[in-house]
C-alpha positions in Angstrom: 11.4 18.6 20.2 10.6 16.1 23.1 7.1 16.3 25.1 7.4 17.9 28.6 7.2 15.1 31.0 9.2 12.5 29.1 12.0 12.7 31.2 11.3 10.4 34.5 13.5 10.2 37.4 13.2 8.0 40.5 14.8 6.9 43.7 14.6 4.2 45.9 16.0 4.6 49.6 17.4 1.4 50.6 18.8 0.1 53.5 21.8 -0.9 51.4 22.0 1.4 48.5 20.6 4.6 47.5 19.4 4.1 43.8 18.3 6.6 40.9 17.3 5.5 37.5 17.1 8.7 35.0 14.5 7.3 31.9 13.1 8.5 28.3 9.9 7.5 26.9 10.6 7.6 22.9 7.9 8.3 20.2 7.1 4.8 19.6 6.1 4.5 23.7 9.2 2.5 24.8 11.2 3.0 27.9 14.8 3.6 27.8 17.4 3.9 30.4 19.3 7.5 30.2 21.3 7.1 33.5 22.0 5.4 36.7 23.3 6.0 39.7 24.4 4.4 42.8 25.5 5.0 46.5 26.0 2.6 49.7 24.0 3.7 52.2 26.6 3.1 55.2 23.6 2.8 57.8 21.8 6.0 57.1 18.9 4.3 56.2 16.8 1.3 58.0 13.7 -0.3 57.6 12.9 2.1 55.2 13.3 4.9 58.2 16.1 7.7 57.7 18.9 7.0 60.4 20.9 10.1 59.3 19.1 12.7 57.0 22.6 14.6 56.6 24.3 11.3 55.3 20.9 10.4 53.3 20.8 13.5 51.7 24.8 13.0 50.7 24.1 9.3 49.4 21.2 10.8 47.6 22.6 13.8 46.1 25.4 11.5 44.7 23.5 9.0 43.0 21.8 11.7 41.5 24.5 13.6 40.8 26.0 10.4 38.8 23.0 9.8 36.8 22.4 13.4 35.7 25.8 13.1 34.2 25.2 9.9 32.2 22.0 11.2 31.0 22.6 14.6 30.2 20.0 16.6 32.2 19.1 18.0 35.1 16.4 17.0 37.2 13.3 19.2 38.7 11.2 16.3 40.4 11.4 12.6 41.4 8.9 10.0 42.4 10.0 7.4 45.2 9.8 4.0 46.3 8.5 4.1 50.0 8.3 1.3 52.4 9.2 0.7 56.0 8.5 -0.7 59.5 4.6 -0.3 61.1 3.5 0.1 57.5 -0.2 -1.1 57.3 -1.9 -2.2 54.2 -5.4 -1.9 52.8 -7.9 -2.3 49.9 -10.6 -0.2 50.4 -13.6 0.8 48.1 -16.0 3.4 47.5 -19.0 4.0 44.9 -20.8 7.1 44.1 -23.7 7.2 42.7 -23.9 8.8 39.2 -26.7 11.8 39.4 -26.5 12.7 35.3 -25.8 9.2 34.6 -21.8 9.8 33.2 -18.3 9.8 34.9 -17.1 13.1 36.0 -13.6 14.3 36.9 -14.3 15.2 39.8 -16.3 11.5 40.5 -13.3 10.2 40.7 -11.8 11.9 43.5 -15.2 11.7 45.4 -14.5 7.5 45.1 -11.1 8.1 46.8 -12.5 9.9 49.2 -14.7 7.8 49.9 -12.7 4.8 50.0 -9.8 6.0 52.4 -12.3 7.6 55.1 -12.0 5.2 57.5 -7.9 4.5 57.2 -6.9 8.3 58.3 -5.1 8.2 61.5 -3.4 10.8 63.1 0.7 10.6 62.6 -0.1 8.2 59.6 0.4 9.0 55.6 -1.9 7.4 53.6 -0.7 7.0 50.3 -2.3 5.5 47.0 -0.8 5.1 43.9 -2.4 5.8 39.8 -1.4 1.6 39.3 -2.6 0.8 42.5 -6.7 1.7 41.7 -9.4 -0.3 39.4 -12.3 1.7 38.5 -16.0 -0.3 37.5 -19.3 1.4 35.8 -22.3 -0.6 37.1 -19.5 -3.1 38.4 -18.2 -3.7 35.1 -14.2 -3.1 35.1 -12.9 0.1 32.6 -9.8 1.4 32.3 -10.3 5.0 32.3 -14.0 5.8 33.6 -13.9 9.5 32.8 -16.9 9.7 30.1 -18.7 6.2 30.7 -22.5 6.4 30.7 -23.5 4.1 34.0 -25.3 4.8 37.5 -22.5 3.8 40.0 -18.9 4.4 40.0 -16.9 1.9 42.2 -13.6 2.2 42.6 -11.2 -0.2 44.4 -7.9 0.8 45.6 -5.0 -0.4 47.3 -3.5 2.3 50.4 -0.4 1.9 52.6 -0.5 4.0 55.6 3.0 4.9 56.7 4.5 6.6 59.5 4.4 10.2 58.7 7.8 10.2 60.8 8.9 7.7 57.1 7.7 9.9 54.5 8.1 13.4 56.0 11.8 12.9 56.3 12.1 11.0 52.8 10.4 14.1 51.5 12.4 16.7 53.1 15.9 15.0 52.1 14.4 14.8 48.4 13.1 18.8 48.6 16.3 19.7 50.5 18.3 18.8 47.4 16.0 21.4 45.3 14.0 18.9 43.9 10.1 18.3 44.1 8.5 14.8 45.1 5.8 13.8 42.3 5.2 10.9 44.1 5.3 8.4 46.5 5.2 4.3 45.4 4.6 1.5 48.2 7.8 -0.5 47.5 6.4 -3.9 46.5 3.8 -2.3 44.7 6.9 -1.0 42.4 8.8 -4.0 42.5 5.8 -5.7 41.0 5.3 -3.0 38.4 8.9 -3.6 37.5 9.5 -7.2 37.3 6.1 -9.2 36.7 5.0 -9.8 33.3 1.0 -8.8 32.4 0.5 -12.5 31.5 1.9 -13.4 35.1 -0.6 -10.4 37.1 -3.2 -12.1 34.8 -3.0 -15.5 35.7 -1.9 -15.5 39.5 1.7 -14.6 40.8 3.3 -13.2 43.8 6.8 -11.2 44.1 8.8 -10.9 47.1 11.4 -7.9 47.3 13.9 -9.2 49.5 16.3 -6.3 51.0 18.5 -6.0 53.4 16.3 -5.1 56.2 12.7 -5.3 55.0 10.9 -7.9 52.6 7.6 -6.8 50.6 4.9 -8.7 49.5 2.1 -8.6 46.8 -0.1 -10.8 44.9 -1.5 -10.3 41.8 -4.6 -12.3 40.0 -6.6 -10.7 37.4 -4.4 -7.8 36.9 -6.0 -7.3 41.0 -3.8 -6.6 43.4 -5.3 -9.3 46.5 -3.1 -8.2 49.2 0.2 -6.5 50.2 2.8 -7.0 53.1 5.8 -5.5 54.5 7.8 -7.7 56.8 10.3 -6.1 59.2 13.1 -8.8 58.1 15.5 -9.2 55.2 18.9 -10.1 54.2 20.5 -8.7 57.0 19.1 -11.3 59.2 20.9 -14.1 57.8 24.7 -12.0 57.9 23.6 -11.4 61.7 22.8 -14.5 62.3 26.2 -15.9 60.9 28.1 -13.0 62.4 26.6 -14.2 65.6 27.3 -18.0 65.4 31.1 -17.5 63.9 31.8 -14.4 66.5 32.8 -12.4 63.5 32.1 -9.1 61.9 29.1 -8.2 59.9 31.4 -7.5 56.9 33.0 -11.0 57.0 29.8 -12.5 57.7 28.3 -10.8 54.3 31.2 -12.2 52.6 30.8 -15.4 53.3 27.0 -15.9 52.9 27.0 -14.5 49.4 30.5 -17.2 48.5 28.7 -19.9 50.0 25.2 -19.4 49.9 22.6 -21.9 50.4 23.7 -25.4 50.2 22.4 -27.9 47.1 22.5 -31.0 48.9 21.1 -29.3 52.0 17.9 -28.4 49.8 18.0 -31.7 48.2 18.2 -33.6 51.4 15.5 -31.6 52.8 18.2 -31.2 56.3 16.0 -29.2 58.6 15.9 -28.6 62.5 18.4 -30.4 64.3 22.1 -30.7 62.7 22.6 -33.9 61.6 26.0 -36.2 63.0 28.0 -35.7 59.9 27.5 -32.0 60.5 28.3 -32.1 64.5 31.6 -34.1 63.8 32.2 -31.7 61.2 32.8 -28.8 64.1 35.5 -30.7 65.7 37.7 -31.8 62.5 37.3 -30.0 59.5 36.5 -31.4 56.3 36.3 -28.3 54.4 38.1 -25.3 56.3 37.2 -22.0 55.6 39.9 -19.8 57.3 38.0 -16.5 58.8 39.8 -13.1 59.3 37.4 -11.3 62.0 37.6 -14.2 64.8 37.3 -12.7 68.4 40.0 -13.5 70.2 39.4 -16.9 71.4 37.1 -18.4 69.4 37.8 -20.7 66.3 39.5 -19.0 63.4 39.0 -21.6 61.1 35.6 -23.5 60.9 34.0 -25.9 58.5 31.9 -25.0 55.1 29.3 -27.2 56.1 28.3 -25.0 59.7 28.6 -21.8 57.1 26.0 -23.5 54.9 24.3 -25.1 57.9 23.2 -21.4 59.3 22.4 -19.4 56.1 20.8 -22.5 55.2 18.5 -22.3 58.1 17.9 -18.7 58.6 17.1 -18.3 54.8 14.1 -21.3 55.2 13.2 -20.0 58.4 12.5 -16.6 56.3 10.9 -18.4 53.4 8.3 -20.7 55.9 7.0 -17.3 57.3 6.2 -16.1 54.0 4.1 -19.5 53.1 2.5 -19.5 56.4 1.3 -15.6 55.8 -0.5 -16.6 52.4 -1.6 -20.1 54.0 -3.3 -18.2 57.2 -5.1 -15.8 54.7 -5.8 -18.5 52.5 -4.3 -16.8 49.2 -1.5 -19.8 48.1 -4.2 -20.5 45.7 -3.3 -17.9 43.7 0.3 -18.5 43.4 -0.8 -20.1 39.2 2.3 -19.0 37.9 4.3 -19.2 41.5 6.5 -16.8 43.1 8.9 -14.0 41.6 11.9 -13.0 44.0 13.5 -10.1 43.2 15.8 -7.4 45.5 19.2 -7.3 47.0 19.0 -10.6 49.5 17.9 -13.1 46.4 21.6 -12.6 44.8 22.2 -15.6 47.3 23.2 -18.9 45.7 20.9 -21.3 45.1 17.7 -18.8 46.6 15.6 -20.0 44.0 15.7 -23.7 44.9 14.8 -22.8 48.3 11.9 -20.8 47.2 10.6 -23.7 45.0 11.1 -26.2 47.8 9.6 -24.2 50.6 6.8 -22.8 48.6 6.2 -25.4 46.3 5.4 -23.6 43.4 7.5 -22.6 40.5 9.7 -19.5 41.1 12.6 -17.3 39.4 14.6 -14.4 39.8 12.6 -11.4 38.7 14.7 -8.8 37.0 13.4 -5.1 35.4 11.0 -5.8 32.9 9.7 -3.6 30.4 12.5 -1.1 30.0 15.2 -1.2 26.9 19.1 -0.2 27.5 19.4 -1.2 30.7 23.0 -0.9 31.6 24.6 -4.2 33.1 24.8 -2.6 36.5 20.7 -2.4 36.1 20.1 -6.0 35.2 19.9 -6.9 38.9 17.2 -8.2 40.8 18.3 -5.2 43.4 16.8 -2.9 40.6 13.2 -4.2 40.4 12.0 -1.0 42.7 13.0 1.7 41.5 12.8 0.1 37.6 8.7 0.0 38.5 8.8 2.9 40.2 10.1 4.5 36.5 7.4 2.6 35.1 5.0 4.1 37.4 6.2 7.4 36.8 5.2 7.7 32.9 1.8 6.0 33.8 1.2 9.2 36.3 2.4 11.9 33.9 -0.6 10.0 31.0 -2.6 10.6 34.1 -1.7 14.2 35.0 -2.3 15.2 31.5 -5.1 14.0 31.0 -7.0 15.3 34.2 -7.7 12.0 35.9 -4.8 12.0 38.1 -5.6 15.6 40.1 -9.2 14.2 40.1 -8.4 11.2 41.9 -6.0 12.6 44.9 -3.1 10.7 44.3 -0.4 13.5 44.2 1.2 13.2 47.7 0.0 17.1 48.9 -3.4 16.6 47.5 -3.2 13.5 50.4 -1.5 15.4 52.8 -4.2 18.1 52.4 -6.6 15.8 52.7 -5.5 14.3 55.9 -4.9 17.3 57.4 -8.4 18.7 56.6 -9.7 15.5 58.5 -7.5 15.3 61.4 -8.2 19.4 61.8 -12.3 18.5 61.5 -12.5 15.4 63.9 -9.6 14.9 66.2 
């Protein structure tokens, strides 16, 4: 008979799909995929905001609907990817002093405490997750300080503090479907969790979650986590872009920047700001015509490869340059040992990766779910990374739960919302 709590279900909310993964954790500890599910999200979500709740509580109820089936069961509780627009990030600490001279549950919680007091905010969520904190006795690093013989407790730990207008409503279309929330995950906290090997958070890597309408950021050294960022910008920026230049639909545009991509010789060349004469000449007499079906009515309906390649091309290094100048501002390149990992939706773009290597000039790859066995084909996708770490998150909070730690430590998302309202009640 299977342990209670071996059974993990998550979701992640995107812009472009809704996506539940359904896993088993077998005797011997490993992760196995029981079902999958999928749904477009047709607009109803944005920026990690919900732009519908009645067509994102369809989308969702579908998804899950498909991967209950494949894995046989029925679900009571899910934990989420969250991530979104205003979204502010923080690593915070707090130490408590140890009176008897050992770690106590209820030390641990005090530490949190302690270390978001100064992050509450009115209309905010501050969220925290059990793989987001590092704990130290006497500032030496343990794993699990419950027990430890010290004088100090420190604990560091990474928050996001999210619109409460992003997670109430994520909540309420996950609780509107009968099923309870276990937690919330900051998305590239989970894409990290799910695609970066331990030998890459040892020795220095970032991973950038490109979706459709928001990238994350995170940076790992040490097994630390140095810093976190949401940008308001994905994907979808590119197809707009295009869809702008060609006057055609967003639909055609998609099409065309996932056929054509990002050109080779472009990268190689290093062709940057203004288009160069072949390029211009290109415009008036095709050398490689690429018929288009959405054309308004008097513009071009056939225009060259080269102006296709010309604008993903751009918009794609334009993307790239602000991530290099973020970690350049805030000095943190340095830590880029093993380079970058890109992973979500918007990398499926040909030739992304070159790009990447050329812009930031470190190595980097496609970062896929790691860590989990019998991943359907469908899984194997860089668009998976979330909601594979957010699985992967999900058996590290059930150790947690029964073991005590976690309900000493706050991290359930009530025990925050208690917490903050308490505060907000007391001071504002």
């Amino acid at each position: 008979m299977r342990k209670k709590g071996e059974v993990i279900g998550a979701v992640d909310f995107g812009s472009h799909e809704v996506r539940v993964l359904i896993a088993r954790r077998d005797r011997d500890g490993s992760i196995r995929i029981a079902g999958h599910g999928v749904e477009p999200s047709r607009g109803c979500i944005s920026q990690g905001v919900i732009q519908d709740l009645t067509a994102a509580r369809a989308a969702l109820k579908r998804a899950l609907a498909s991967a209950e089936k494949e894995a046989q069961v029925t679900l009571h509780s899910l934990f989420s990817a969250i991530n979104g627009r205003n979204v502010e990030t923080f690593i915070c600490e707090g130490n408590v002093k140890l009176e008897r001279g050992v770690v106590e549950s209820a030390h641990l919680g005090e530490a949190i405490d302690i270390a978001s007091r100064d992050i509450l905010a009115p209309g905010k969520h501050v969220t925290s997750s059990i793989t987001a904190q590092e704990w130290y006795v006497d500032e030496l690093p343990v794993a699990d300080p419950i027990g430890i013989h010290g004088q100090v407790l420190k604990t560091r730990v990474h928050f996001a503090r999210i619109p409460s207008v992003i997670t109430d409503n994520l909540i309420h279309c996950i609780e509107s479907l009968g099923r309870r929330l276990e937690d919330l995950v900051f998305t590239p906290l989970a894409s990290a969790q799910g695609c970066l090997t331990r030998e890459e958070m040892e020795v220095g890597v970032g991973v950038l979650d490109m979706g459709r309408s928001t990238t994350g950021l995170a940076l790992y050294r040490n097994h630390r986590i140095l810093a976190t960022q949401c940008f308001e910008w994905g994907g979808y920026h590119i197809t707009r872009d295009l869809a702008a230049r060609l006057h055609i639909s967003f639909e055609e545009a998609d099409d065309l920047v996932m056929s054509y991509g990002i050109s080779s010789e472009r990268i190689r060349a290093g062709i940057q700001g203004e288009e160069d004469e072949d390029f211009a000449a290109g415009q008036d007499n095709p050398r490689h015509p690429v018929k288009l079906r959405s054309a308004v009515q008097g513009m071009p309906s056939i225009v060259d490869r080269q102006e296709i390649e010309y604008v993903v091309h751009e918009r794609a290094r334009e993307l790239y340059t602000k991530v290099r100048q973020y970690l350049k501002a805030r000095s943190l390149a340095v830590n880029l040992v093993s380079g970058m990992v890109l992973t979500g939706g918007a990398i499926g773009i040909k030739n992304a990766i070159d790009l990447a290597q050329t812009v930031f000039q470190v190595p980097c790859r496609v970062g896929t779910p790691e860590g989990i066995e019998g991943l359907p084909q469908a899984v194997c996708a860089p668009s998976f990374s979330a909601v594979s770490g957010v699985i992967r998150h999900g058996f590290v909070y059930r150790s947690a739960a029964e073991s005590g730690r976690l309900e000493a430590a706050n991290t359930n998302p009530s025990a925050v919302r208690r917490m903050i309202a308490w505060f907000l009640k007391t001071f504002f």
